[in-house]
C-alpha positions in Angstrom: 0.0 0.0 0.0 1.3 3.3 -1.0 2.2 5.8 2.1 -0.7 8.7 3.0 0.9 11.7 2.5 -0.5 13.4 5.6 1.9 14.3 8.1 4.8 13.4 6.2 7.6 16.3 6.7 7.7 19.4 4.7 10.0 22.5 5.2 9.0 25.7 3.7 11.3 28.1 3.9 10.6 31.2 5.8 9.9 33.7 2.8 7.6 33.2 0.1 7.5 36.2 -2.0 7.2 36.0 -5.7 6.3 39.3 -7.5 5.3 38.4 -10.9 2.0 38.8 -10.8 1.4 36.7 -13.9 1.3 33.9 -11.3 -2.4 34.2 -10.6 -4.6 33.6 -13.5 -8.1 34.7 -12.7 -7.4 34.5 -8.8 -5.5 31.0 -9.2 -2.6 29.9 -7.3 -1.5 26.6 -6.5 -1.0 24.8 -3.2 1.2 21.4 -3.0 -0.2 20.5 -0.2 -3.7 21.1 -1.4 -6.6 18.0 -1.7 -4.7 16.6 -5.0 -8.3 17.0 -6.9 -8.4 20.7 -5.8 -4.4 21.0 -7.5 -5.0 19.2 -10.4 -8.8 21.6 -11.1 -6.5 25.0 -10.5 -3.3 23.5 -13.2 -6.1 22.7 -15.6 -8.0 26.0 -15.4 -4.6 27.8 -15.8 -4.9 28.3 -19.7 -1.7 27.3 -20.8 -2.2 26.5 -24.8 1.2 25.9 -26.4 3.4 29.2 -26.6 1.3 30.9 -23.6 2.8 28.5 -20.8 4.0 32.0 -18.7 1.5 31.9 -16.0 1.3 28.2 -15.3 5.0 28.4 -15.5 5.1 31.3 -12.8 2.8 29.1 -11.2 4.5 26.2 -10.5 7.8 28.2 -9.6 6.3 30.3 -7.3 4.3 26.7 -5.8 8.0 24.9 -5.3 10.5 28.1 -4.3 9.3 27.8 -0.5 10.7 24.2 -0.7 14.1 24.2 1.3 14.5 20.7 0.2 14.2 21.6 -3.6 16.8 24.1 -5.7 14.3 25.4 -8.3 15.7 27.2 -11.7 14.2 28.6 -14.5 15.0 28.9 -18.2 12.5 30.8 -20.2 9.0 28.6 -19.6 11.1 25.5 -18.2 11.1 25.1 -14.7 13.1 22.6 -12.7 13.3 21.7 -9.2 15.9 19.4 -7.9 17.0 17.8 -4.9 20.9 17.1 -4.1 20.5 15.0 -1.1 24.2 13.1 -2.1 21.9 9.8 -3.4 23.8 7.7 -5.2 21.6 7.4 -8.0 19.3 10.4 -10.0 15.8 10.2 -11.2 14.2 12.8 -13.8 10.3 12.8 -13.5 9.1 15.1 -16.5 5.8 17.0 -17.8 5.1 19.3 -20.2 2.5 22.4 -19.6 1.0 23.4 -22.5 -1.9 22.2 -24.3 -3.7 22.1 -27.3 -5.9 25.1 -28.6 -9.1 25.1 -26.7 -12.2 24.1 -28.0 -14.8 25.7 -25.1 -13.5 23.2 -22.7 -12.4 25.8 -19.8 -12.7 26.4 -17.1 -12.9 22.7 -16.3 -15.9 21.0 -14.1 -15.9 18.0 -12.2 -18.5 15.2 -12.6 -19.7 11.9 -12.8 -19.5 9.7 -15.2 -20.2 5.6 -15.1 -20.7 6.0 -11.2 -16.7 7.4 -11.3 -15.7 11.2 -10.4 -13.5 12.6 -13.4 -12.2 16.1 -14.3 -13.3 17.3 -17.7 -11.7 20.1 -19.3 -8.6 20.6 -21.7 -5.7 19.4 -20.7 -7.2 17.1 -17.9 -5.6 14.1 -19.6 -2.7 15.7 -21.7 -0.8 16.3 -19.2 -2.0 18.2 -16.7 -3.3 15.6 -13.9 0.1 14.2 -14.2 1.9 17.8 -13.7 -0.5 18.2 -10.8 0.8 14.9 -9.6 4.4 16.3 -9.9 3.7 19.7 -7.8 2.2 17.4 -5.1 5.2 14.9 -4.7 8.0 17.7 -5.2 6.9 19.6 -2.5 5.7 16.6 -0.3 9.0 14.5 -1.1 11.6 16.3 1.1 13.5 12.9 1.6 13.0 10.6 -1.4 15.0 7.1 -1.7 16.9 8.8 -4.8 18.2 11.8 -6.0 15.2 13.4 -7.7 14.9 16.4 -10.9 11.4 17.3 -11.0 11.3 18.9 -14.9 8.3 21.2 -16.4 8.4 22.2 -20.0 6.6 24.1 -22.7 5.7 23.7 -26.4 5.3 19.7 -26.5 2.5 20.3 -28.5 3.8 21.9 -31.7 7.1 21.6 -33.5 9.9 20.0 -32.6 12.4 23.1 -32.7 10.8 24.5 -30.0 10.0 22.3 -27.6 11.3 22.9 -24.0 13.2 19.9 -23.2 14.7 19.8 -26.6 15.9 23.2 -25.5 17.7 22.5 -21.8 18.9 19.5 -23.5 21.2 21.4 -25.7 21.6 24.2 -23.5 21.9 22.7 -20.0 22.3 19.1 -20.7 23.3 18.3 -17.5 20.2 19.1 -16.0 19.0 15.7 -17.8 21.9 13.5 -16.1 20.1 10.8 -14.6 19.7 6.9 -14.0 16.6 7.0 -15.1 13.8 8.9 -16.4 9.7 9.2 -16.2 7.4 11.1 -18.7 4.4 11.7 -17.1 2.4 11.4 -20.6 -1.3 9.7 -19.8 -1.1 6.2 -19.7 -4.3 5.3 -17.6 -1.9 4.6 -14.9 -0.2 1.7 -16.6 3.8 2.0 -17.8 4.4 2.1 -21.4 8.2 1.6 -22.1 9.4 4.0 -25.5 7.9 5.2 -28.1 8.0 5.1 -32.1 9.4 6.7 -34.5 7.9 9.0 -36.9 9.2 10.3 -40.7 7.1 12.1 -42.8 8.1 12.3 -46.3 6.3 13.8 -49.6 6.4 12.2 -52.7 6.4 14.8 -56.0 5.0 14.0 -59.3 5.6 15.9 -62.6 3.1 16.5 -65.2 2.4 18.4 -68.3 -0.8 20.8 -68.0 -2.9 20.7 -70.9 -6.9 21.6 -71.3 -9.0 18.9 -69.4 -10.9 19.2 -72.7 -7.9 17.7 -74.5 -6.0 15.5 -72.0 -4.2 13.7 -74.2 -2.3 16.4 -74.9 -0.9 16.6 -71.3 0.0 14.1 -68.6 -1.8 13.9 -65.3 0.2 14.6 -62.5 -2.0 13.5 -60.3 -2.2 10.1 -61.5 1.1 9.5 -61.6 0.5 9.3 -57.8 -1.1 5.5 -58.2 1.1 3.5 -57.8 2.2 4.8 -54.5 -1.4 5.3 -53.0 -1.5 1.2 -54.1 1.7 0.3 -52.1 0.1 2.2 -49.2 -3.3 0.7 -49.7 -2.0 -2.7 -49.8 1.1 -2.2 -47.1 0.2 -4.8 -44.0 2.1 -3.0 -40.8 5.0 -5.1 -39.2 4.2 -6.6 -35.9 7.8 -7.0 -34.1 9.1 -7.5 -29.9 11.4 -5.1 -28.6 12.9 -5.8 -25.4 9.3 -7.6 -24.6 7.2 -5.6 -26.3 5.1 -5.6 -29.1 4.8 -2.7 -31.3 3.1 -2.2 -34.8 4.6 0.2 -37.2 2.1 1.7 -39.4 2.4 3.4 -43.0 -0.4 5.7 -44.3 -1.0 8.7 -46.7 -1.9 11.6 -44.9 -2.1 14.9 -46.9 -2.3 15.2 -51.0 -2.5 18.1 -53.1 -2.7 18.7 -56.7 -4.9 20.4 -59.3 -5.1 23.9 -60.2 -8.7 24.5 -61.8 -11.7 21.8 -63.1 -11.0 22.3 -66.4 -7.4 21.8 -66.0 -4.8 18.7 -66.2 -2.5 19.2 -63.3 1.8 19.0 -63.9 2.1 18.9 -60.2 1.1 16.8 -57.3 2.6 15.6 -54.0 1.5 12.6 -51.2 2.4 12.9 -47.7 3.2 9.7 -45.8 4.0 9.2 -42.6 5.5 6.3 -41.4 5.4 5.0 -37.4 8.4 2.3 -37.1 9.3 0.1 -34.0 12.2 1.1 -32.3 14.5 -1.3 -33.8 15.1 0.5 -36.0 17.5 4.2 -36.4 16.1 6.8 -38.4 18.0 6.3 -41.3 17.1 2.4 -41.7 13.2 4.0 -41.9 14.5 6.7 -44.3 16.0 3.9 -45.9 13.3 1.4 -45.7 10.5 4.0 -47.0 12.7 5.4 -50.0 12.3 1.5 -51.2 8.8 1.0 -51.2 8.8 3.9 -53.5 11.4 3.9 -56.5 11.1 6.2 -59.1 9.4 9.0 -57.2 11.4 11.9 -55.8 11.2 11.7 -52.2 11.6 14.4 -49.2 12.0 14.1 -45.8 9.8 17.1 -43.9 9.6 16.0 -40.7 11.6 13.1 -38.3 11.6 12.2 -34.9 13.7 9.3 -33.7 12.0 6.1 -31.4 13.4 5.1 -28.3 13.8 1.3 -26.8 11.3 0.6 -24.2 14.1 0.9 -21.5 12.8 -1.7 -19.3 16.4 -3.7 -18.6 17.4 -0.8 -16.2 17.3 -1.9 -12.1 15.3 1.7 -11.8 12.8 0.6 -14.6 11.8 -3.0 -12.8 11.7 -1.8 -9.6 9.4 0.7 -10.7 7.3 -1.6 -13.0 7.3 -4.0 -9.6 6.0 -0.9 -7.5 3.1 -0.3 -10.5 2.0 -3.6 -10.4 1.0 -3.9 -13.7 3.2 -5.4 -16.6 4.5 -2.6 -19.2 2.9 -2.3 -22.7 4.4 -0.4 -25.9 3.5 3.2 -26.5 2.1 3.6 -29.6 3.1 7.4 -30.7 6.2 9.3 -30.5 7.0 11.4 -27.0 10.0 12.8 -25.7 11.0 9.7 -23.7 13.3 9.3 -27.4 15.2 12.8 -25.6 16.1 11.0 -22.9 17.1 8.1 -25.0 19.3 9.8 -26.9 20.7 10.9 -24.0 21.5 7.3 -22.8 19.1 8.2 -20.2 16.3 4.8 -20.1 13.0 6.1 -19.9 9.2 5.0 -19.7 6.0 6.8 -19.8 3.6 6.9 -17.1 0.4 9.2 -16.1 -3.3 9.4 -15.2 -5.9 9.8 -18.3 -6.5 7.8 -21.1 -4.5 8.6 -24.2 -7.4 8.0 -26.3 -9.2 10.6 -25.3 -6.0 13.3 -25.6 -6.8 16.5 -27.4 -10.6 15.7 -27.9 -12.7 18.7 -26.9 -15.1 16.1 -24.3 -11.3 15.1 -22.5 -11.8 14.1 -19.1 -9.4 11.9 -16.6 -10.7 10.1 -13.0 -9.9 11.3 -10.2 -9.0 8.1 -8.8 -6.3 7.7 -11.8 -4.8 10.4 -10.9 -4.6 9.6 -7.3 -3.7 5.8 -7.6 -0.5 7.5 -10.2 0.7 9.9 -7.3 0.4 7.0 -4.6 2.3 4.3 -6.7 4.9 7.1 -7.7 4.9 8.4 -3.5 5.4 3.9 -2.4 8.4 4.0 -5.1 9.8 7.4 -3.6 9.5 7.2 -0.1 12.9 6.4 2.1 
């Protein structure tokens, strides 16, 4: 049974003063110590839609600074609190702020739903019950079993250049340094060890326009795209283990765009594929693999992101999986548990809400999930 949290020992330190007052949004502050429901309502209802992360940033700093156990930094929207406590080994425990654009989902509400009390409101399963869950524990955790780096980042959400972590990676680097690393992506409470990879490449065709009236007189662009929409409508996805796990790569069209009137045979046209690969493989063995299922057309590479092994061989990872109770299962989708990988930094995934239902405008996580996440993470913390 994982430890209650009440009464265990927490030293603020005699000043809390914070002047920025972009740290309360509409009245909002946030209290560690707080009924974990309460905290994870008031992170939700702090808007924080990628590239407007300031005030749940100033938020959390201001939340951890009283902390004497915790040496809190900033770096533009990243916010890290650590604890140097001379443990012989170092654990990084990660979310990102932002969200998705809103869709009319905030502020949030609580409710019922199948008899079970969830959260509804953007961001209540990506990430934000799991950076709640964070907040909680860093504060709470003044004498954890391991060293501990609790890391908040913006800009997840949109491209990779300028994501947060990507950012104190190659600024600060050793602010990653750790034995072992968890992404608090929403798992449902369940640990899902890496991630895929994902390319995305567009394949060009050249015509000659001509009157639609007259086609033979041109060549159609557009068709020329045929025989790659029938490898892709006739690809079967590899089903491969990896370290224990199964994962399923996937290969679909995902954008095309040709034409230029209705009365005119188009000289251009372009397919975008994306392809999701196991992480077995490096990026340029996908590059690779994808440039020969399509000879003959040219071929561009617009967007990569490299997988990451499931990590589950590290001491760290199996007495955490042990502490979960539940066996790992692959995640499907790319995250940044591939930074820490690249890092040489082993790395899971692990949060409250149910990916599924990430970035829908109806998202909604229990309650319980979110509690049962910061009690198994508390158990595999506490001295």
């Amino acid at each position: 049974m994982a430890p209650s949290l009440t009464g265990w020992s927490v030293k603020p330190r005699e000043e809390n003063r914070f002047s920025d007052p972009r740290a309360r949004y509409s009245g909002l502050m946030l209290d560690p110590a707080a009924d974990l429901a309460g905290l994870f309502q008031a992170v939700v209802d702090i808007e924080s839609v990628s590239g407007n992360e300031a005030a749940l940033a100033d938020a959390v700093e201001q939340a951890l600074r009283p902390y004497r156990h915790l040496e809190v930094s900033r770096q533009g929207n990243v916010v890290v609190a650590r604890t140097d406590l001379g443990r012989p080994q170092r654990v990084v425990i990660a979310g990102h702020l932002d969200t998705v654009p809103l869709a009319g989902n905030l502020p949030s509400r609580r409710e019922v739903r199948a008899g079970e009390p969830v959260l509804t409101g953007r961001g209540s399963v990506d990430m934000k019950g799991g950076v709640a869950v964070q907040i909680a524990l860093a504060a709470a955790l003044d004498q954890p079993r391991h060293d501990l780096c609790w890391l908040f980042y913006d800009n997840e959400e949109v491209a990779a250049d300028k994501n947060g972590l990507g950012r104190l990676a190659a600024a600060d680097p050793a602010q990653l340094a750790a034995d072992f690393a968890i992404l608090m992506e929403p798992t449902a409470g369940l640990v899902e060890g890496g991630c895929q990879g994902s390319l995305r490449v567009v394949l060009e065709t050249a015509g000659r326009s001509a009157h639609a009236a007259r086609s033979w007189l041109g060549r159609n662009a557009i068709h020329g795209l045929g025989p790659a929409l029938a490898v892709l409508s006739s690809y079967s996805g590899r089903e491969i283990d990896v370290d224990g796990l199964p994962y399923r790569e996937g290969l679909n069209a995902v954008r095309v765009a040709g034409g230029l009137a209705g009365n005119v045979i188009p000289d251009k046209a372009s397919l975008e594929v994306n392809y999701r690969f196991a992480p077995d493989k490096t990026l340029a063995e996908a590059e690779a693999y994808v440039r020969s299922l399509f000879p003959g057309y040219a071929l561009r590479v617009v967007d990569a992101a490299p997988p990451a092994r499931p990590g589950l061989g590290s001491p760290l990872a199996a007495d955490f999986l042990a502490a979960v109770g539940q066996p790992a299962r692959p995640k499907y989708g790319w995250t940044d548990v591939a930074r820490f990988a690249a890092l040489g930094v082993p790395a899971v995934n692990f949060g409250p809400g149910d990916p599924n239902l990430a970035h829908t405008d109806d998202e909604f996580a229990p309650l319980s999930q979110v509690t049962a996440c910061r009690d198994a993470l508390a158990d595999w913390l506490a001295p």
